[in-house]
Backbone of each chain as ProteinMPNN parsed JSONL, in Angstrom:
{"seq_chain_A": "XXXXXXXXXXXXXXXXXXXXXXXXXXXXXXXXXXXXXXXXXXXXXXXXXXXXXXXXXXXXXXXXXXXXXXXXXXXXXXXXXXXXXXXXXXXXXXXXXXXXXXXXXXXXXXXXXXXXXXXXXXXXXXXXXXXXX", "coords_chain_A": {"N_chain_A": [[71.24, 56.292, -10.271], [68.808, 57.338, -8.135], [66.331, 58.263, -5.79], [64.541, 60.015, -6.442], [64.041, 59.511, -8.976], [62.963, 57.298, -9.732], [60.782, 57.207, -8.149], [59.427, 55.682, -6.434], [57.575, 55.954, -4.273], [56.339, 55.529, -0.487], [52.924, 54.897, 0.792], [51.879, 54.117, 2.836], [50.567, 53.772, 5.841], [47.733, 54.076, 5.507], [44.443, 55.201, 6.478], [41.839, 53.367, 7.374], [38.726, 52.696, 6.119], [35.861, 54.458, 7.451], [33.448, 53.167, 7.68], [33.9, 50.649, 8.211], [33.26, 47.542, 10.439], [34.277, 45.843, 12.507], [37.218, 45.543, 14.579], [39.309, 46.086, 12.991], [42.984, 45.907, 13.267], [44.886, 47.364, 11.092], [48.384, 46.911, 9.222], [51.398, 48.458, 8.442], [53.292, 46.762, 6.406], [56.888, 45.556, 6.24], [58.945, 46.772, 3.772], [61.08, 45.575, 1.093], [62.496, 47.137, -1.327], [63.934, 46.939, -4.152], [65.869, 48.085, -7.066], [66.963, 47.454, -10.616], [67.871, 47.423, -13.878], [66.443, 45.938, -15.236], [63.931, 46.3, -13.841], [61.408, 46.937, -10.955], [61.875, 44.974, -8.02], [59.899, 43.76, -5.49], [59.392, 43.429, -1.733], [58.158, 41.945, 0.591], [56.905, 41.554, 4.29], [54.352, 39.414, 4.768], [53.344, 38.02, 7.149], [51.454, 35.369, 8.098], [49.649, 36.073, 5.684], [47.747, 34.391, 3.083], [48.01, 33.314, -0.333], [45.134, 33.234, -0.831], [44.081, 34.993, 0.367], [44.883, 37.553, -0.417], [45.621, 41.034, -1.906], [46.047, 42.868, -4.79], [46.583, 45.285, -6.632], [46.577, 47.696, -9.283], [45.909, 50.932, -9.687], [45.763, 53.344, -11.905], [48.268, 54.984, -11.047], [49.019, 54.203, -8.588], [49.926, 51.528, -6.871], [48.878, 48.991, -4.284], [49.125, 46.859, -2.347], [47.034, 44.45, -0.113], [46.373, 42.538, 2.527], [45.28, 40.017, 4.149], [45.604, 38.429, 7.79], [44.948, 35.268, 7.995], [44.779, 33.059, 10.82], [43.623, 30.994, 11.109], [42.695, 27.899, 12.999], [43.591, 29.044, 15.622], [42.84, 31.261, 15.965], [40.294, 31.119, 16.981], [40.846, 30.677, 19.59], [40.645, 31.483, 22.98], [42.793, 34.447, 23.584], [45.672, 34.533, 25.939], [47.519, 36.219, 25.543], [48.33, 38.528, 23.478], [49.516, 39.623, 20.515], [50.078, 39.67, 17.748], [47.395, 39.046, 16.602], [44.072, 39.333, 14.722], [44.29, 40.763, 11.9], [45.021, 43.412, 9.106], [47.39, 43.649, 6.527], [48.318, 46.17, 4.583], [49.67, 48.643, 2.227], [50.576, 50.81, 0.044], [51.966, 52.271, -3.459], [53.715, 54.347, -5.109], [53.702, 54.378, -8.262], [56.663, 55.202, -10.72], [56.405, 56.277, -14.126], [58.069, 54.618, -15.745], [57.591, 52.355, -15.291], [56.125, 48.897, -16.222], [53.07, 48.242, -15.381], [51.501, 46.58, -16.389], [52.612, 44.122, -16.304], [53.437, 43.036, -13.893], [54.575, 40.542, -11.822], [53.607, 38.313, -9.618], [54.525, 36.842, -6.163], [53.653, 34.352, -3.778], [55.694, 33.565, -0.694], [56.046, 31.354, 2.175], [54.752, 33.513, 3.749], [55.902, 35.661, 2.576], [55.544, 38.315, 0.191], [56.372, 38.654, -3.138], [56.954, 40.567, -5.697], [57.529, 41.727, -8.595], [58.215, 44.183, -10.972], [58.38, 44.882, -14.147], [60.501, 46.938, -15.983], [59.357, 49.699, -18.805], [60.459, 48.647, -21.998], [61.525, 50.752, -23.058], [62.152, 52.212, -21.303], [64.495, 50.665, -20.315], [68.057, 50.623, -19.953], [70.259, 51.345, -22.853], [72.84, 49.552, -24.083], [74.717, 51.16, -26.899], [76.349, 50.903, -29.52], [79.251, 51.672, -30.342], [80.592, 52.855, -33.735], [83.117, 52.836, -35.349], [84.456, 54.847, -38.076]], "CA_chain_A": [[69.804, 56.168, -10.003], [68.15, 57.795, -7.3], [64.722, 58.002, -5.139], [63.259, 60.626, -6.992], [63.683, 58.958, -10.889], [62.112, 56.105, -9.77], [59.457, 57.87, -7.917], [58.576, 54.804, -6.197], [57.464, 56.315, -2.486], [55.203, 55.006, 0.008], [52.3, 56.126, 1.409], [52.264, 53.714, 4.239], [49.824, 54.116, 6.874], [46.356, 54.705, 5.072], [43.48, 55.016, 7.553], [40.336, 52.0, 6.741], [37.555, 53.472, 5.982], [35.153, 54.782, 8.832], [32.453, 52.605, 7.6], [34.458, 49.363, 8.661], [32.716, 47.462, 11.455], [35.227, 45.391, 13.423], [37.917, 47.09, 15.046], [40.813, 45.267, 12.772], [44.266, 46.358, 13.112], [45.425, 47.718, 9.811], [49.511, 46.859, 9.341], [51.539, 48.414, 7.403], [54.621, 45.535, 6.071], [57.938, 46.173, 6.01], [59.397, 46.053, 2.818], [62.361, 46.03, 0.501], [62.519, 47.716, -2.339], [65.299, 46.844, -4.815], [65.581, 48.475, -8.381], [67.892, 46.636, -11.568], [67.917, 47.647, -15.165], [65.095, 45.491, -15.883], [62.39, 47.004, -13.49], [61.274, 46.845, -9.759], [61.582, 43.52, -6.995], [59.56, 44.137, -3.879], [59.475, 42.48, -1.107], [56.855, 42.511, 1.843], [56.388, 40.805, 4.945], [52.933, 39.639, 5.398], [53.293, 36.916, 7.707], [49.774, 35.017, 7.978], [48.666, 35.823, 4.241], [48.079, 32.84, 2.124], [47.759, 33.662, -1.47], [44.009, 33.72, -1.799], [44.04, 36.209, 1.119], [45.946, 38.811, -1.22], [44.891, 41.394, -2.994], [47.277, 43.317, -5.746], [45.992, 46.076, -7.21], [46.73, 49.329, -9.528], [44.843, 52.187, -9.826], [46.779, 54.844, -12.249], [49.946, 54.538, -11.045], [49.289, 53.377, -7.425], [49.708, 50.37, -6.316], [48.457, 48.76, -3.615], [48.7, 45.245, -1.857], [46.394, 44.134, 0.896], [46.25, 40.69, 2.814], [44.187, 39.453, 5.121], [46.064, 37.385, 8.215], [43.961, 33.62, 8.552], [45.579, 32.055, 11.506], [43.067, 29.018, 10.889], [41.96, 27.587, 14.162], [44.311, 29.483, 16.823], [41.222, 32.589, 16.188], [39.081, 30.568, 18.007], [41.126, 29.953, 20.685], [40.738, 32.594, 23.414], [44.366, 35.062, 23.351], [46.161, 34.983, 26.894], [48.515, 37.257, 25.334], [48.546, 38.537, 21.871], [50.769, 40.658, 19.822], [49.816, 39.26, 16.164], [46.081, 38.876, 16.53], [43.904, 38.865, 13.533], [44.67, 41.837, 10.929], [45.26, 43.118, 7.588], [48.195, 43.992, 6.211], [47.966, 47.618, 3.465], [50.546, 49.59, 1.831], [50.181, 51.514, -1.257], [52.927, 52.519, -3.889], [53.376, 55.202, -6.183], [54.875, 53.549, -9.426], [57.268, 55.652, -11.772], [56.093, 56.329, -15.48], [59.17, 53.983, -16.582], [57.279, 51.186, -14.632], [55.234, 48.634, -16.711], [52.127, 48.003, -14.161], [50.445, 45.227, -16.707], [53.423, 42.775, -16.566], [53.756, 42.408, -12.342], [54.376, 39.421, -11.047], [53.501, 38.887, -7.593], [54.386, 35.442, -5.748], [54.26, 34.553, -1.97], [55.778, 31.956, -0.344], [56.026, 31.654, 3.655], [54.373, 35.207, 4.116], [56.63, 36.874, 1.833], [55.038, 38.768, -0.909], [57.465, 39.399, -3.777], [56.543, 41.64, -6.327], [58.661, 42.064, -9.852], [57.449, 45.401, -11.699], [59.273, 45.409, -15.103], [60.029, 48.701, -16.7], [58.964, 49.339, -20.31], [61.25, 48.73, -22.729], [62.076, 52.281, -23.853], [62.98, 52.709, -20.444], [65.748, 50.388, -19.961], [69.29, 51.354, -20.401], [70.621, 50.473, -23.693], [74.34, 50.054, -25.012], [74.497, 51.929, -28.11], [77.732, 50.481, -30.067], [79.666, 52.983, -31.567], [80.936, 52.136, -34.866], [84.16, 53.693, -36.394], [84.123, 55.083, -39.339]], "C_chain_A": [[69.506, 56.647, -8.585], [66.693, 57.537, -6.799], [63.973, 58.564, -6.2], [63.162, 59.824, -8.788], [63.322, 58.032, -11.06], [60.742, 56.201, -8.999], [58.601, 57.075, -6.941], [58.269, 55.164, -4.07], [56.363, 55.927, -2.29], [54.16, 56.0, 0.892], [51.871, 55.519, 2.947], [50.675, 53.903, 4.58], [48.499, 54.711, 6.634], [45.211, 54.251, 6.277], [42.173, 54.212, 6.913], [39.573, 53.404, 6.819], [36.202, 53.476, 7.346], [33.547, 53.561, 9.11], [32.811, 50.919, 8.39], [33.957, 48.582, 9.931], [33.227, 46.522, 12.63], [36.372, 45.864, 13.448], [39.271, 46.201, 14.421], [41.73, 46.172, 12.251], [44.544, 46.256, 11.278], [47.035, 47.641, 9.979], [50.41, 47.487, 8.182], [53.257, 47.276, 7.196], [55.52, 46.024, 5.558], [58.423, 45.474, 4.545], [60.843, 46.396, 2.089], [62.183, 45.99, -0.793], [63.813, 47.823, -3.394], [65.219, 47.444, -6.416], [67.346, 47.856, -9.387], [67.323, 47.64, -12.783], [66.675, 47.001, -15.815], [64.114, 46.007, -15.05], [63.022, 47.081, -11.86], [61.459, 45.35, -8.546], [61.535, 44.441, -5.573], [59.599, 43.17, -3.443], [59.018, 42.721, 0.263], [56.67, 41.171, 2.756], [55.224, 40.81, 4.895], [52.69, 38.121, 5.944], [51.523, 36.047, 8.07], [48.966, 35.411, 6.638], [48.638, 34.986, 3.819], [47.861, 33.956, 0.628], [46.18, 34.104, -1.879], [43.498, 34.525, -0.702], [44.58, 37.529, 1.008], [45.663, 39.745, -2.041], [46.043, 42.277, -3.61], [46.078, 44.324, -6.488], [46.888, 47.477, -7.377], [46.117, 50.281, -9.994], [45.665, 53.326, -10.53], [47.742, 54.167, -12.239], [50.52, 54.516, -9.339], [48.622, 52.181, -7.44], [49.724, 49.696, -5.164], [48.326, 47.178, -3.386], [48.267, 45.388, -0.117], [46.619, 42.892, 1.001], [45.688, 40.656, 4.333], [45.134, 38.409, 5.979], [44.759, 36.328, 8.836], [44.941, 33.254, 10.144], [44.871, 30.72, 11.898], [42.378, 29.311, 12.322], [42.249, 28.1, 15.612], [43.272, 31.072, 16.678], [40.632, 32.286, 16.776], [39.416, 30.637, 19.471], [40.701, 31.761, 21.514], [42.445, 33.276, 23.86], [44.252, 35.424, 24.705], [46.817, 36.282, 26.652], [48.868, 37.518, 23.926], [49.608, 40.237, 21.225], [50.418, 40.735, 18.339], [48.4, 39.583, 15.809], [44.873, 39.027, 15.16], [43.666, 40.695, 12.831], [45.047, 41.66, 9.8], [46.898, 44.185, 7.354], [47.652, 45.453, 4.408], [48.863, 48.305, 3.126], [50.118, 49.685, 0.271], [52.086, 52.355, -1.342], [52.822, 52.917, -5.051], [54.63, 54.659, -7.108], [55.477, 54.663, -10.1], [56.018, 55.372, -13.137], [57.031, 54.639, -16.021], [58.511, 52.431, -16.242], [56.207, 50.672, -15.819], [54.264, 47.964, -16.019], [51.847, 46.474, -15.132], [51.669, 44.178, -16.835], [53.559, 42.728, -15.112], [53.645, 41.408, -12.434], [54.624, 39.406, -10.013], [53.294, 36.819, -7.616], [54.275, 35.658, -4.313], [54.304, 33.581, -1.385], [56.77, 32.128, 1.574], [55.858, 33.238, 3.954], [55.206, 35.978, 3.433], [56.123, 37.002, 0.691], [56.617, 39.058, -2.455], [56.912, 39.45, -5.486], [57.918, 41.845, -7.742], [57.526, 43.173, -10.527], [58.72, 45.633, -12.949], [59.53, 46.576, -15.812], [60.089, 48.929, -17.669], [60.134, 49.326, -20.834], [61.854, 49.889, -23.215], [62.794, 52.712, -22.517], [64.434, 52.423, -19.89], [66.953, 50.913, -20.533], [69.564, 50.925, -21.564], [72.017, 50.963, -23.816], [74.237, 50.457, -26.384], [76.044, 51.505, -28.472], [77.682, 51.385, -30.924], [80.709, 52.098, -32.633], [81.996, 52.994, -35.38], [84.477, 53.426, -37.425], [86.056, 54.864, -40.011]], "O_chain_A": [[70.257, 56.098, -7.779], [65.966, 56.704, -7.338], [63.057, 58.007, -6.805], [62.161, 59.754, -9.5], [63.19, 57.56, -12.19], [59.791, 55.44, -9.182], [57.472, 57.415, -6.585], [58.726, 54.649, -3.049], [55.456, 55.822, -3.116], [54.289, 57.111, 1.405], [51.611, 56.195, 3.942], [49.782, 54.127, 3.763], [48.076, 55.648, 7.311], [45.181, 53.154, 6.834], [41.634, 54.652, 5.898], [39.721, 54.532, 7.29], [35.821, 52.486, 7.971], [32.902, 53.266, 10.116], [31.979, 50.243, 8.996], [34.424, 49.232, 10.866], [32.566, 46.476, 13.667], [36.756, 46.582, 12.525], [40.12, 45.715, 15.169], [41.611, 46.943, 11.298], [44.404, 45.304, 10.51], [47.357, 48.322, 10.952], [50.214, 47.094, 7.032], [54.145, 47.287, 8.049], [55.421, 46.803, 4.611], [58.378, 44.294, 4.196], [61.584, 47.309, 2.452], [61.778, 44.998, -1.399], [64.579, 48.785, -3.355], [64.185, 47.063, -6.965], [68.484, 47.87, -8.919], [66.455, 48.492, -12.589], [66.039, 47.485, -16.752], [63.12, 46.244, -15.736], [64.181, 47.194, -11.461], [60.411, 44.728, -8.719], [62.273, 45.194, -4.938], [59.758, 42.106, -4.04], [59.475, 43.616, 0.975], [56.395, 40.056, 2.312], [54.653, 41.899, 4.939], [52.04, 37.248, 5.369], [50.55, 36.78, 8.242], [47.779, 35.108, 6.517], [49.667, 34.34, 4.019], [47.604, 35.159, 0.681], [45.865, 34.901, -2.763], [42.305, 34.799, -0.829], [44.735, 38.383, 1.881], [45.383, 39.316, -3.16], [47.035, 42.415, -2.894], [44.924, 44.007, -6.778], [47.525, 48.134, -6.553], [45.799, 50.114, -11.171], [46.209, 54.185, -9.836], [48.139, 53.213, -12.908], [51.65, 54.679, -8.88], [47.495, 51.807, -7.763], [50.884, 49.711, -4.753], [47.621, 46.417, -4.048], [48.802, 46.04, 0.78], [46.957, 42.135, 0.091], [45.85, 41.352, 5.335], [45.587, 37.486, 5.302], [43.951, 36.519, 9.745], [46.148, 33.389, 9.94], [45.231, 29.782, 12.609], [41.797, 30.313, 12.739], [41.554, 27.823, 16.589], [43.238, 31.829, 17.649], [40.099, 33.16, 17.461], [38.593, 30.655, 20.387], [40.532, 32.828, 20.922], [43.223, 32.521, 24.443], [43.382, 36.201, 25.1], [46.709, 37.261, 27.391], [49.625, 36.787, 23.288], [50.057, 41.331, 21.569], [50.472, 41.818, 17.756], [48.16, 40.302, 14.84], [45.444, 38.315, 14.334], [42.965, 41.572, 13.333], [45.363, 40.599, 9.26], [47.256, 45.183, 7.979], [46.796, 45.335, 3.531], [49.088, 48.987, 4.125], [49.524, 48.877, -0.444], [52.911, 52.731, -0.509], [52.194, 52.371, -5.958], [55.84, 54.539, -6.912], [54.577, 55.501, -10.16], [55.083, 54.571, -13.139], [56.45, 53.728, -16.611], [58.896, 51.446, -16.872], [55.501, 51.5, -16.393], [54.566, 46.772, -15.962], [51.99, 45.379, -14.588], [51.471, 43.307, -17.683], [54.252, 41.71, -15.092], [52.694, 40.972, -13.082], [55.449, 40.052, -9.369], [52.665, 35.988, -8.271], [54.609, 36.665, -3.688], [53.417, 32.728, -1.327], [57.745, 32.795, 1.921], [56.757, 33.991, 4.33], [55.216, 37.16, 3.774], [56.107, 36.007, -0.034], [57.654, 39.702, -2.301], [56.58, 38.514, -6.213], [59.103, 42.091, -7.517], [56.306, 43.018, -10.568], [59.723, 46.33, -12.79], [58.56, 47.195, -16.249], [61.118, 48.401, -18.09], [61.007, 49.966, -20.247], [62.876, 49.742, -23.884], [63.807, 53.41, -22.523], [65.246, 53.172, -19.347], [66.902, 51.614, -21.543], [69.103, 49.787, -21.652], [72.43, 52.119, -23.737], [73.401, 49.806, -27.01], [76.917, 51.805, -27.658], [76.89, 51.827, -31.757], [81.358, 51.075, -32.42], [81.591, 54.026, -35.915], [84.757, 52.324, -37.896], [86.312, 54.994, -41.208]]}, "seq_chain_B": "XXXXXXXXXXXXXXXXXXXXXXXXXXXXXXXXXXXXXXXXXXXXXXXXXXXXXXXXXXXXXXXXXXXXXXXXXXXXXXXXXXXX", "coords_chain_B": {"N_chain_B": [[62.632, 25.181, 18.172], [62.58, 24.693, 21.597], [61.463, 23.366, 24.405], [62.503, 24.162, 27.718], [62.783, 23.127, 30.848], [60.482, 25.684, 32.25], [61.089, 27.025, 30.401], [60.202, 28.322, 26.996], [61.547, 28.142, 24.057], [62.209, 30.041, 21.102], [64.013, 30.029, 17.673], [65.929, 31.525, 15.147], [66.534, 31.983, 12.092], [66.503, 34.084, 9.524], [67.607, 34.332, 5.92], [69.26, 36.683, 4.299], [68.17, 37.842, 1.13], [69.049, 39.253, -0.833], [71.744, 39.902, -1.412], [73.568, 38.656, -3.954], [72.741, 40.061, -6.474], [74.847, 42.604, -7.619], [74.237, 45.035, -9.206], [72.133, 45.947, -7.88], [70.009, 48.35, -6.64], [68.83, 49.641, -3.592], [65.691, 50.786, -3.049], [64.222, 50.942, -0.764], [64.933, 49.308, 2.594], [64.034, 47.379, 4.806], [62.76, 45.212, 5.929], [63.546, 42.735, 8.341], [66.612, 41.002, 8.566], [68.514, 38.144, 9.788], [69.295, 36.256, 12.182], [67.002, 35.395, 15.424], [65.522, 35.467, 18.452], [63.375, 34.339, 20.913], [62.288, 34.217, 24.105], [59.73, 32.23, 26.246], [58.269, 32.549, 29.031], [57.016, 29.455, 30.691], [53.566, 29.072, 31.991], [52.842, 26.829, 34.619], [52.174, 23.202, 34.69], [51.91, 22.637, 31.826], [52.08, 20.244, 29.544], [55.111, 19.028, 28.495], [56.346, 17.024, 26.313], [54.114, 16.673, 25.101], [53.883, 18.902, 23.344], [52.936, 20.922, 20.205], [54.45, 22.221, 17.387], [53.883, 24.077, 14.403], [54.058, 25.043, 10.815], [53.209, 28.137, 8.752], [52.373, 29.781, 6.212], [54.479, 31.636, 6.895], [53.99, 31.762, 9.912], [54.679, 30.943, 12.494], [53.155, 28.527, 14.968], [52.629, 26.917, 17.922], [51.393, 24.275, 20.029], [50.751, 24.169, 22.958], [49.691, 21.257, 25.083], [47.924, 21.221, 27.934], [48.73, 19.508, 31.517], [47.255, 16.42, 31.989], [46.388, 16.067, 34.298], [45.696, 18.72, 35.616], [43.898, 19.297, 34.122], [40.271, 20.635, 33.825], [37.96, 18.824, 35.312], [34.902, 17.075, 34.639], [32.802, 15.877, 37.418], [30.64, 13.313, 37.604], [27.094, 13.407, 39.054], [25.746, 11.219, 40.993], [22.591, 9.558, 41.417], [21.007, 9.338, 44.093], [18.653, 6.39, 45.07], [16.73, 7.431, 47.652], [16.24, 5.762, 50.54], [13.987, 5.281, 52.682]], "CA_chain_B": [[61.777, 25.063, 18.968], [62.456, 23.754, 22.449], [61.137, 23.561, 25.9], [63.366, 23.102, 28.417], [61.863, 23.397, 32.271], [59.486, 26.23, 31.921], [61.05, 28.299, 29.274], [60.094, 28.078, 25.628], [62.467, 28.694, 23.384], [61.814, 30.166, 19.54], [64.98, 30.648, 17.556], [65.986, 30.919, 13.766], [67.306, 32.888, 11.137], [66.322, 34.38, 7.834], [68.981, 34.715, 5.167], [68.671, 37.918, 3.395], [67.955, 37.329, 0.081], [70.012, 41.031, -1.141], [72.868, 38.984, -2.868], [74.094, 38.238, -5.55], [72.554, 41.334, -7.653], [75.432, 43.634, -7.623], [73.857, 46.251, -9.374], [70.711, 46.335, -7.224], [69.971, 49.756, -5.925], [67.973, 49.371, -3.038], [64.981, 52.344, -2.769], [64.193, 50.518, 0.834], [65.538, 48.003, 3.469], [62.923, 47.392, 5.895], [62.884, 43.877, 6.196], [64.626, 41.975, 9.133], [67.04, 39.368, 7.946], [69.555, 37.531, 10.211], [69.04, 35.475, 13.284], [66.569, 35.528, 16.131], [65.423, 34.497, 19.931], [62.886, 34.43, 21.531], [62.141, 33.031, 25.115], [58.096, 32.886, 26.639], [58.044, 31.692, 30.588], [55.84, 28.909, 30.599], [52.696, 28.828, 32.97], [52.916, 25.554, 35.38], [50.876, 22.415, 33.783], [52.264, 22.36, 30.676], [52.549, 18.961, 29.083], [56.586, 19.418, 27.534], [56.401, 15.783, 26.095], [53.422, 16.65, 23.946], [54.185, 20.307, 22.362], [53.403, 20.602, 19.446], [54.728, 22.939, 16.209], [53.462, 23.887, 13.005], [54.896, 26.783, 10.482], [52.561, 27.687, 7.528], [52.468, 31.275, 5.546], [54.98, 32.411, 7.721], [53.622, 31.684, 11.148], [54.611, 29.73, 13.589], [52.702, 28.281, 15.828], [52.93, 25.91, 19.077], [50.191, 24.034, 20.934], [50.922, 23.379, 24.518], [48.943, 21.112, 26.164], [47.925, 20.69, 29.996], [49.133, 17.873, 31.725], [45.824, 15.644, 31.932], [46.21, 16.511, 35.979], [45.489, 20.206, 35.594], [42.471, 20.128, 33.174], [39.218, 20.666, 34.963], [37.348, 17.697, 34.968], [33.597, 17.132, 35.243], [32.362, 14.969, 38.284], [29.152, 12.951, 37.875], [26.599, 13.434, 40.235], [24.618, 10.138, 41.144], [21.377, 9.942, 42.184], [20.683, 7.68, 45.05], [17.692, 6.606, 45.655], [16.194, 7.504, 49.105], [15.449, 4.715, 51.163], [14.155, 5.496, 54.18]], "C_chain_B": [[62.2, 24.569, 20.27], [61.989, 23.94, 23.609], [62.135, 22.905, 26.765], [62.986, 23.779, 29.943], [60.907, 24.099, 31.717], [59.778, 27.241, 31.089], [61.006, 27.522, 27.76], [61.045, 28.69, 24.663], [62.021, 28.798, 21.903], [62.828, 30.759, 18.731], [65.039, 30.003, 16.096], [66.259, 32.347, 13.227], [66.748, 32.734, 9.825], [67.712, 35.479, 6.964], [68.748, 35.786, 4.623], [69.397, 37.356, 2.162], [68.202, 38.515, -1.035], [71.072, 40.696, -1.89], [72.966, 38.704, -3.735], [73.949, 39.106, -6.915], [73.425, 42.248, -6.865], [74.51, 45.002, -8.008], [72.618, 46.738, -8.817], [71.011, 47.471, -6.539], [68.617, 49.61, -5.023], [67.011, 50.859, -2.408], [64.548, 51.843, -0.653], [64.557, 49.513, 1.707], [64.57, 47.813, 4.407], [62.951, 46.514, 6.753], [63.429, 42.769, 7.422], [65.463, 40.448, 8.587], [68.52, 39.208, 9.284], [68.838, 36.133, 11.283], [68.017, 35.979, 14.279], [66.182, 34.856, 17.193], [64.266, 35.193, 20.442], [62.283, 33.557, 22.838], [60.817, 33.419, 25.657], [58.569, 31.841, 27.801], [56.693, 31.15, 30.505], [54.913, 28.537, 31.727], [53.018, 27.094, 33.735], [51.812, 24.405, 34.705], [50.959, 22.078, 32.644], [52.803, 21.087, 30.354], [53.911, 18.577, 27.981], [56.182, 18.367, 26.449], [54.929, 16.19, 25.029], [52.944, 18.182, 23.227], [54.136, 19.838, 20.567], [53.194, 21.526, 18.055], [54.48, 22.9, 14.703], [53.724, 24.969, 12.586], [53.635, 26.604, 9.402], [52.357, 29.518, 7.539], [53.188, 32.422, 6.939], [55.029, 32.847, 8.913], [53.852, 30.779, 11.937], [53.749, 29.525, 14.548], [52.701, 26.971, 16.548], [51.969, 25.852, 20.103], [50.962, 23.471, 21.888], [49.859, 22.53, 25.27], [49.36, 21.029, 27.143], [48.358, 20.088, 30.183], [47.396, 17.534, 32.297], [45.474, 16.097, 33.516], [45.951, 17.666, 36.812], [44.406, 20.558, 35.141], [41.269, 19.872, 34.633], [38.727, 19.422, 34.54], [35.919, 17.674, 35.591], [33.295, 15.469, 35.844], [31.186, 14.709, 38.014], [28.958, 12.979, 38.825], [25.488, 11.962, 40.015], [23.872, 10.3, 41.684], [21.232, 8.664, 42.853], [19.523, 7.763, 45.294], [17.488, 6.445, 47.207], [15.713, 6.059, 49.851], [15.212, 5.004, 52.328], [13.302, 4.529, 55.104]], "O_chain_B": [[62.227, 23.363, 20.025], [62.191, 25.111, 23.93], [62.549, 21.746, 26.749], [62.938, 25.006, 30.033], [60.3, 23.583, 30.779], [59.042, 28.215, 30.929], [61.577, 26.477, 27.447], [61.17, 29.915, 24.661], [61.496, 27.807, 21.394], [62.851, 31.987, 18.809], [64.649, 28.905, 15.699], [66.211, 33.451, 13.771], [66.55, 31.708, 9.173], [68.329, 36.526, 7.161], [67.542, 35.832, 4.38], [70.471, 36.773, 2.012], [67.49, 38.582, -2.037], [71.281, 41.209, -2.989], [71.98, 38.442, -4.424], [74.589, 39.033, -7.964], [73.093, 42.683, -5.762], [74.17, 45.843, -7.176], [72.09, 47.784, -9.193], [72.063, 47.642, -5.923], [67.509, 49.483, -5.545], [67.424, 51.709, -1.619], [64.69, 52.532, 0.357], [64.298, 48.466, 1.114], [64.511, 48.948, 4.879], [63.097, 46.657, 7.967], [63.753, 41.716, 6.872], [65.051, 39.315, 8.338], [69.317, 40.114, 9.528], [68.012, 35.286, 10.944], [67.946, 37.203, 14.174], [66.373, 33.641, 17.157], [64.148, 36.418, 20.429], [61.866, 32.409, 22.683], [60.519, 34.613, 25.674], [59.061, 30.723, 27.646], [55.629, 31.75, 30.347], [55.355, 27.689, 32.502], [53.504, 26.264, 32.967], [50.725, 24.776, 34.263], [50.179, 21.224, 32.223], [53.903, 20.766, 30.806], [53.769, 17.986, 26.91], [55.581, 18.903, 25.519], [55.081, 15.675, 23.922], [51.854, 18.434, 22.712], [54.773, 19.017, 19.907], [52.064, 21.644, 17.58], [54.772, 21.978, 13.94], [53.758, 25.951, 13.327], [53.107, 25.527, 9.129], [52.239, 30.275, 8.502], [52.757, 33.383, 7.577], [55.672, 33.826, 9.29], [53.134, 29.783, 12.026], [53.489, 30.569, 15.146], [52.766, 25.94, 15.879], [51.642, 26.76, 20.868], [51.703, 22.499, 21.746], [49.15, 23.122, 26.084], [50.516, 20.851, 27.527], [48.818, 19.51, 29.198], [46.615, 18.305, 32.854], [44.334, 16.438, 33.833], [45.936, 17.784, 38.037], [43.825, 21.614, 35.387], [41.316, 19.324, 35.734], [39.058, 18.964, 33.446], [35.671, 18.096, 36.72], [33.415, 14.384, 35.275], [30.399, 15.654, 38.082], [29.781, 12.771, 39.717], [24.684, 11.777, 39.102], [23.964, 11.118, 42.598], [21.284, 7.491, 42.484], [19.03, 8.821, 45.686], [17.97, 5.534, 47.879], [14.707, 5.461, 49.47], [16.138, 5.026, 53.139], [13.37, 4.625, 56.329]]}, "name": "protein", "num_of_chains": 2, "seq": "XXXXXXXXXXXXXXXXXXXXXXXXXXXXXXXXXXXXXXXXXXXXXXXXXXXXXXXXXXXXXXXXXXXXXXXXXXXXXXXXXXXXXXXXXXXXXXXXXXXXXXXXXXXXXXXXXXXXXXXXXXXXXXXXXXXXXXXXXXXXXXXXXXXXXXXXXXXXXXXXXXXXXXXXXXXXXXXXXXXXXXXXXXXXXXXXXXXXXXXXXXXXXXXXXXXXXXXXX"}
């Protein structure tokens, strides 16, 4: 198995749209990308998402997760020194054919997104038992 | 977590979670997994004794207060009356 027969490349680094009216840092989250016999498991930092700050989405045969970082009541505060500050997390991902988009499951638990993309049944490997005659 | 004089200390480790599937073929690694440190020099005033840490979607965060002897404090002004 290889990059290209799974097709699954990123596009990373999409620019917000110009219309956008506060100046928030767009991130893109590092992730890991593992492939099995049964499908896809991603796996994305997005430290400061909660779940209903998440968005999952496929279009075609990209897919795309956004998240919004809350940090609650430390926004208010005024930042001596910031590094994190309040941003969204964006990456987009071009799925394979072999990929089945309508079965994802997407969980996230302490800022980690993780992503299962199963791949259709016709695609997995099968053993074929040979039978002698 | 600890404070000890004026340095803060932030240290901990994430396991990578890459095990145990042999046949995983990994299309990317990105991720950071092992151990980490970080130390922040802490401004003067800081109340050690009441720090205090909270983790939640992957964030840590740590309130320092003042020591009560640093915050500003507002002085009433009394009004006397004039007697003259």
């Amino acid at each position: 198995m290889d990059m290209t027969q799974t097709n699954l490349a990123t596009r990373g680094h999409e620019t917000a749209p110009a219309t956008r009216q506060a100046p928030e840092r767009t991130m893109t989250p590092a992730v890991d990308i593992a492939e099995t016999s049964d499908g896809i498991t991603l796996q994305a930092d997005m430290p400061g998402v909660s779940k209903d700050n998440l968005s999952i989405e496929v279009h075609g045969n990209l897919l795309t997760v956004q998240g919004t970082v809350s940090l609650g009541e430390s926004a208010r505060l005024g930042d001596v020194y910031a590094e994190v500050g309040v941003a969204r997390y964006k990456r987009s991902f071009e799925l394979s054919r072999d990929l089945d988009a309508d079965r994802i499951e997407a969980r996230i638990a302490h800022g980690v997104l993780t992503l299962h993309i199963p791949k259709h049944e016709q695609a997995k490997p099968r053993r074929i038992a040979v039978k002698a005659s | 977590v600890t404070v000890e004089g004026n340095l803060l200390t932030i240290a901990g480790k994430r396991a990578s979670d890459r095990s145990g599937n042999e046949e995983a073929h990994f299309h990317a690694r990105e991720r950071f997994a092992g151990a980490f440190r970080r130390i922040v020099t802490l401004p003067d005033g800081v109340d050690a004794a009441k720090v205090d840490a909270s983790y939640a979607n992957g964030v840590l965060r740590i309130l320092l207060p003042k020591l009560e002897q640093v915050r500003p404090r507002r002085i009433e002004v009394k009004e006397l009356e004039y007697k003259g």
